[in-house]
Z-matrix of the N, CA and C atoms (Angstrom, degrees):
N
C 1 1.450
C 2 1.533 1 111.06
N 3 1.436 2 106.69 1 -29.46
C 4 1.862 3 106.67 2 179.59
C 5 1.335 4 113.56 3 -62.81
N 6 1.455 5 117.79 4 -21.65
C 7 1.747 6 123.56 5 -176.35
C 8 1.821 7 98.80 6 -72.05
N 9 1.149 8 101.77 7 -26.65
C 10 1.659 9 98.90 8 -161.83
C 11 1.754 10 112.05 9 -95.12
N 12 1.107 11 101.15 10 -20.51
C 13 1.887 12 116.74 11 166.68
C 14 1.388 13 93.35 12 -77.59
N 15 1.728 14 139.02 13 -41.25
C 16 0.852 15 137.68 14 -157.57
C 17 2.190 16 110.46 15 -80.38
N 18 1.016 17 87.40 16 -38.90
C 19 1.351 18 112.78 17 164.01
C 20 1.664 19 122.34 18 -32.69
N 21 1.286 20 85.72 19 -84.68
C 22 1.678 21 126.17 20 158.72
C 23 1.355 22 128.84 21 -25.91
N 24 1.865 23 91.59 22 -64.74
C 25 1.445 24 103.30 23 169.45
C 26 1.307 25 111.02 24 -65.30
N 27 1.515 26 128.24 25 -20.53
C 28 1.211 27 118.95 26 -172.72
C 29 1.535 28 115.19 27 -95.74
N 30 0.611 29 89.48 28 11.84
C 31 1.649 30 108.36 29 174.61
C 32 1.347 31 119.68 30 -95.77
N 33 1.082 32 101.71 31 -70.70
C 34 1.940 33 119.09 32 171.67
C 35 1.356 34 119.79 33 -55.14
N 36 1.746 35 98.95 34 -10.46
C 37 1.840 36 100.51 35 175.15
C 38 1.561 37 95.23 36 -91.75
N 39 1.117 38 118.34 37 -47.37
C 40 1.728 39 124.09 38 169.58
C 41 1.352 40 110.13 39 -25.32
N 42 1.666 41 121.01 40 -54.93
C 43 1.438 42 119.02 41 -167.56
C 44 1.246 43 93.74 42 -92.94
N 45 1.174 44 138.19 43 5.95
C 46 2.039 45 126.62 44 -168.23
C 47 2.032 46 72.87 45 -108.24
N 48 1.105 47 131.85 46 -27.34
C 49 1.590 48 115.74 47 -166.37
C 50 1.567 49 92.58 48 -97.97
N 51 1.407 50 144.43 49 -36.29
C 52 1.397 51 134.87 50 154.70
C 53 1.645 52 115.71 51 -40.85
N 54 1.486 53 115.86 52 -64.73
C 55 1.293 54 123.74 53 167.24
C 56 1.745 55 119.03 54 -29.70
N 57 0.906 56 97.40 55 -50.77
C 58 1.741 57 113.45 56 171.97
C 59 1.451 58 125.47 57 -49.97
N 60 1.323 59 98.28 58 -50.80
C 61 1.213 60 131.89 59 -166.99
C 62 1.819 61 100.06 60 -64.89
N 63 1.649 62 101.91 61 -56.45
C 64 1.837 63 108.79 62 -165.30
C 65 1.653 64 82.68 63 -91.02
N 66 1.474 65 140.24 64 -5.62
C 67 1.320 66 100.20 65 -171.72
C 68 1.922 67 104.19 66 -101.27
N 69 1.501 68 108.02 67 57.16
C 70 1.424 69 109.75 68 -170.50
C 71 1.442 70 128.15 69 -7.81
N 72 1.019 71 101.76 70 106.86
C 73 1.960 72 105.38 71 -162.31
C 74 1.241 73 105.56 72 40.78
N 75 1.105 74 143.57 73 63.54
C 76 1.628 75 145.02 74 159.07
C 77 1.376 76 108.09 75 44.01
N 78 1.408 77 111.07 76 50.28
C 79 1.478 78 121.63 77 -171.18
C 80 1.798 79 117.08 78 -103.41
N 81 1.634 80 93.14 79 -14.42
C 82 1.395 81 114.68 80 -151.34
C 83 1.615 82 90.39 81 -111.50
N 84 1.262 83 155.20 82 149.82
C 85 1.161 84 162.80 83 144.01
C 86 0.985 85 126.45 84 -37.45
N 87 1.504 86 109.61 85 -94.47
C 88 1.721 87 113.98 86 173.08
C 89 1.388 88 114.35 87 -35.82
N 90 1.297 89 130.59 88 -64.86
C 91 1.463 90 127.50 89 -177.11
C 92 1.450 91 114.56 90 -38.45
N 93 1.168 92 81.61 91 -50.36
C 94 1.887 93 107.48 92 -167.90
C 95 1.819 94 111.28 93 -49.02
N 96 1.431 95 92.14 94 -51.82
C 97 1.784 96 104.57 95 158.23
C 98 1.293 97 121.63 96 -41.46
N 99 1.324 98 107.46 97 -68.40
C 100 1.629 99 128.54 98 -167.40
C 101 1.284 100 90.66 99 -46.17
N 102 1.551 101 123.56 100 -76.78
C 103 1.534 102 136.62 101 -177.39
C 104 1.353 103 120.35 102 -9.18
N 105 1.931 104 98.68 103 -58.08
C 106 1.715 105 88.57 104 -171.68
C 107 1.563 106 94.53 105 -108.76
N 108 1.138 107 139.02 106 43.93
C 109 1.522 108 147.59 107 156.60
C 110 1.695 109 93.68 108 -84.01
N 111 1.570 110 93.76 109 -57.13
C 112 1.676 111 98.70 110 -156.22
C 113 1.869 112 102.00 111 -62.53
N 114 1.605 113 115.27 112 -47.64
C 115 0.913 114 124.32 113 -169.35
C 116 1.464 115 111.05 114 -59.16
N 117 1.642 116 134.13 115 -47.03
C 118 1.248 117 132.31 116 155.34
C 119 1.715 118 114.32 117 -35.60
N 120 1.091 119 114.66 118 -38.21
C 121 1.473 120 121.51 119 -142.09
C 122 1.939 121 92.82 120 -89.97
N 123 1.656 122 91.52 121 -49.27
C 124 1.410 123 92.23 122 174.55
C 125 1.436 124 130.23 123 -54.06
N 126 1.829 125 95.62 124 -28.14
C 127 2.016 126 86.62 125 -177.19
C 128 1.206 127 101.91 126 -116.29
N 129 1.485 128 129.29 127 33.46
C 130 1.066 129 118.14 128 124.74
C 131 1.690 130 136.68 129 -65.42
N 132 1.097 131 95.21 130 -48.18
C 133 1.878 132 109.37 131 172.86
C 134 0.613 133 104.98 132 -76.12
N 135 1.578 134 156.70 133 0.62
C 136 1.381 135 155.73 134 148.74
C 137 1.546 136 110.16 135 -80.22
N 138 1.349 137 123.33 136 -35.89
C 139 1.306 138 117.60 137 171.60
C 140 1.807 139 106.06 138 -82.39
N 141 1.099 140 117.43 139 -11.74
C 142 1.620 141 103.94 140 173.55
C 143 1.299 142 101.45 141 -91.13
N 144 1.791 143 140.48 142 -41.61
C 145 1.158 144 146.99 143 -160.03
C 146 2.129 145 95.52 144 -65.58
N 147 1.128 146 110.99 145 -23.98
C 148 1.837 147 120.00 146 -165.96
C 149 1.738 148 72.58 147 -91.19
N 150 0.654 149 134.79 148 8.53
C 151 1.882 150 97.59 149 178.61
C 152 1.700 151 95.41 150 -111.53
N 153 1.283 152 119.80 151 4.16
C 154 1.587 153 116.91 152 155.38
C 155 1.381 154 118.64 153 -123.27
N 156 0.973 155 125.29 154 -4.50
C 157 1.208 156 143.65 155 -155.13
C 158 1.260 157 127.68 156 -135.71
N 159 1.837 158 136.09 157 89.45
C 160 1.268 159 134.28 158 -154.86
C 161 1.861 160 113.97 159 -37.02
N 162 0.922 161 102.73 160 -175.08
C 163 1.917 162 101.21 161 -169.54
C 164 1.263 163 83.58 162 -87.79
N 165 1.899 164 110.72 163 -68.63
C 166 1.661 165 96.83 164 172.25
C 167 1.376 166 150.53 165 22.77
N 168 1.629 167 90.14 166 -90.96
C 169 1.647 168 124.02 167 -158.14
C 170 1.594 169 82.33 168 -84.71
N 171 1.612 170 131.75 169 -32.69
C 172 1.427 171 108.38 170 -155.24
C 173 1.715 172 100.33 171 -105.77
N 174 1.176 173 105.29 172 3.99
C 175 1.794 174 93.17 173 164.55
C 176 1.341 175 113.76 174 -100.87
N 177 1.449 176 117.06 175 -29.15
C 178 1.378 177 114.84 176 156.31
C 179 1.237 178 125.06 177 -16.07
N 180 1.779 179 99.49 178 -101.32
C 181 1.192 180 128.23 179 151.18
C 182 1.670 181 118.01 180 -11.69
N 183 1.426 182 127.68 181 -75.61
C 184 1.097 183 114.53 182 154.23
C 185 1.546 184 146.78 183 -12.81
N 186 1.657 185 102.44 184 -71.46
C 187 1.347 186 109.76 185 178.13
C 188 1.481 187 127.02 186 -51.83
N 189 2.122 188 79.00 187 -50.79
C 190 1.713 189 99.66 188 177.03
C 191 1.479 190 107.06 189 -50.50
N 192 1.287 191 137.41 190 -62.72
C 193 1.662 192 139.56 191 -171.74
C 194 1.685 193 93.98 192 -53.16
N 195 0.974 194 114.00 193 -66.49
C 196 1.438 195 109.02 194 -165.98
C 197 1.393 196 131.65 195 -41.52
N 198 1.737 197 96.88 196 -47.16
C 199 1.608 198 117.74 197 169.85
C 200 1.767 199 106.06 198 -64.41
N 201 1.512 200 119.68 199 -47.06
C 202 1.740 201 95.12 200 178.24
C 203 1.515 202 110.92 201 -65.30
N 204 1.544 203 125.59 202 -31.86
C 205 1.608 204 105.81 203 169.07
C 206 1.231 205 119.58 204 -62.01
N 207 1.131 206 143.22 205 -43.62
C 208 1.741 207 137.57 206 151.58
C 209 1.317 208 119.97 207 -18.64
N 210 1.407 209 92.45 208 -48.68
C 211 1.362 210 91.14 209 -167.51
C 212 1.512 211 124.93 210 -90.98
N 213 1.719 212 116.90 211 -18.80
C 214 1.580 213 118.15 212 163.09
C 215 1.604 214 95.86 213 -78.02
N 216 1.444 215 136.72 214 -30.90
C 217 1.353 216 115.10 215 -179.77
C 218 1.581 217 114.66 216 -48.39
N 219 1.168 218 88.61 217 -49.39
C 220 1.890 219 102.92 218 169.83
C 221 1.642 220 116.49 219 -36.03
N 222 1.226 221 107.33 220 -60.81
C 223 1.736 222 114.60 221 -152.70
C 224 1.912 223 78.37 222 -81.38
N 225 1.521 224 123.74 223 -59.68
C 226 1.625 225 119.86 224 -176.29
C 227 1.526 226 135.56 225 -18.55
N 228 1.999 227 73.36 226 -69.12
C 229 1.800 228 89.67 227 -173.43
C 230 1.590 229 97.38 228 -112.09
N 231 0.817 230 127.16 229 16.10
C 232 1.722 231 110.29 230 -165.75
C 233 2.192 232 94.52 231 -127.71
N 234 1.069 233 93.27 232 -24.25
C 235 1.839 234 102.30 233 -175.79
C 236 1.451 235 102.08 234 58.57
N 237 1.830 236 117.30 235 56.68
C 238 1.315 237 122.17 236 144.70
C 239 1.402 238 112.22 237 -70.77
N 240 1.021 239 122.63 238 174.95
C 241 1.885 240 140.37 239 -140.75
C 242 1.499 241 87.22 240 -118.88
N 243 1.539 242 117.77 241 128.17
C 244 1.352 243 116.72 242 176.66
C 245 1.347 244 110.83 243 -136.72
N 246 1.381 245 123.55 244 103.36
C 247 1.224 246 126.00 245 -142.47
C 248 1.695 247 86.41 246 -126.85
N 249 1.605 248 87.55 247 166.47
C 250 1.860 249 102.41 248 -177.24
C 251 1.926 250 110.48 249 -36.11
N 252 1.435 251 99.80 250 -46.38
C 253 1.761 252 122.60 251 -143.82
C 254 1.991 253 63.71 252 -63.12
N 255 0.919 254 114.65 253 -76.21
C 256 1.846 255 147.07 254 -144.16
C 257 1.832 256 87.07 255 -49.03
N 258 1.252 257 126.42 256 -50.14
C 259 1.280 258 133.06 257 178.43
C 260 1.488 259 111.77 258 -58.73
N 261 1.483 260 122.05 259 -68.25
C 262 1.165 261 143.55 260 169.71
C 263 1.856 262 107.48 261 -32.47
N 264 1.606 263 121.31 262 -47.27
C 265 1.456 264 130.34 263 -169.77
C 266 1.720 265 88.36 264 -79.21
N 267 1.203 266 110.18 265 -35.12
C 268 1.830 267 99.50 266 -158.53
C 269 1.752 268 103.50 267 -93.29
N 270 1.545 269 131.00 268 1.61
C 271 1.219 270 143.44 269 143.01
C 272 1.691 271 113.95 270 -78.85
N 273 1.262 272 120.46 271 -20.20
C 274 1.310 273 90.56 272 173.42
C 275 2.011 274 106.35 273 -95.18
N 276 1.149 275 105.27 274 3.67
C 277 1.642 276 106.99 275 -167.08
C 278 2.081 277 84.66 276 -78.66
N 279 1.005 278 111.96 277 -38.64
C 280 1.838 279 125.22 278 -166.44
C 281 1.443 280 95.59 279 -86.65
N 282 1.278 281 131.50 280 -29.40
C 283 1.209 282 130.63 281 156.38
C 284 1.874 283 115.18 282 -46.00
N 285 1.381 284 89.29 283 -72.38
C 286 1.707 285 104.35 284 170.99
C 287 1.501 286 101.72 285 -39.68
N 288 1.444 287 126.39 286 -87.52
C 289 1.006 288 111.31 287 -172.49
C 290 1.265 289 160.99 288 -64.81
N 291 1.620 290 101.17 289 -7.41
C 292 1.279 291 118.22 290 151.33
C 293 1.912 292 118.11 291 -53.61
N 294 1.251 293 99.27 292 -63.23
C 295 1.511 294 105.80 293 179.77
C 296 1.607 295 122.19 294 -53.41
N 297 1.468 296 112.72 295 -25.06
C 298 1.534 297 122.21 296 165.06
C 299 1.082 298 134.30 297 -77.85
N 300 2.018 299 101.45 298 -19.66
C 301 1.510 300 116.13 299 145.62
C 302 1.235 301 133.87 300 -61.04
N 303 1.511 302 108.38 301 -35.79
C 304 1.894 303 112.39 302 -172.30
C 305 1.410 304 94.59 303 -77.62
N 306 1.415 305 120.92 304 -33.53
C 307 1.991 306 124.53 305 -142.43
C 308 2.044 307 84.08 306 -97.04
N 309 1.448 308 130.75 307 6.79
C 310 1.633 309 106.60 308 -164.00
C 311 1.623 310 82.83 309 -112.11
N 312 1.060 311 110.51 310 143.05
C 313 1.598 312 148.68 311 165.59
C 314 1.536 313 101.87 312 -36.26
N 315 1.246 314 134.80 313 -55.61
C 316 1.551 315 156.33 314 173.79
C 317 1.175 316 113.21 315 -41.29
């Protein structure tokens, strides 16, 4: 069950770092909401996902998931530049975390 809070949490940090992103310096409302909804929301499931799961392996894991959703939101809706180098960096982050999945005790 800690993989799946872990999941989650990594997800909900994705939209609390999108949220961020559209609520221009927390100037804007709605975003501004979403932001610290997501941000509460995220370390909660991050503090349940650590009660099976070393702190380690689960902020890793975390960040890493979170940062590739940032980052296709980017190239999707935003028409950032996604080039070989940019592909190549965001396979070895899924690299990492795959392998920290097979190698964790949990």
């Amino acid at each position: 069950m800690s993989w799946y809070y872990l999941l989650l949490a990594a997800v909900v940090e994705a939209v609390y770092g999108i949220a961020v992103f559209h609520s221009k310096g927390f100037t804007l409302a709605k975003p501004t909401a979403l932001a610290i909804c997501a941000a509460a929301t995220t370390t909660y499931l991050l503090a349940l996902a650590m009660r099976g799961i070393p702190a380690g392996v689960s902020f890793l894991v975390w960040s890493g998931i979170a940062s590739l959703g940032v980052v296709t939101y980017g190239v999707i809706a935003l028409d950032e530049p996604l080039g070989l180098a940019r592909l190549a960096m965001m396979a070895l982050i899924i690299i990492g975390v795959g392998g920290l999945k097979l190698l964790s005790p949990a």
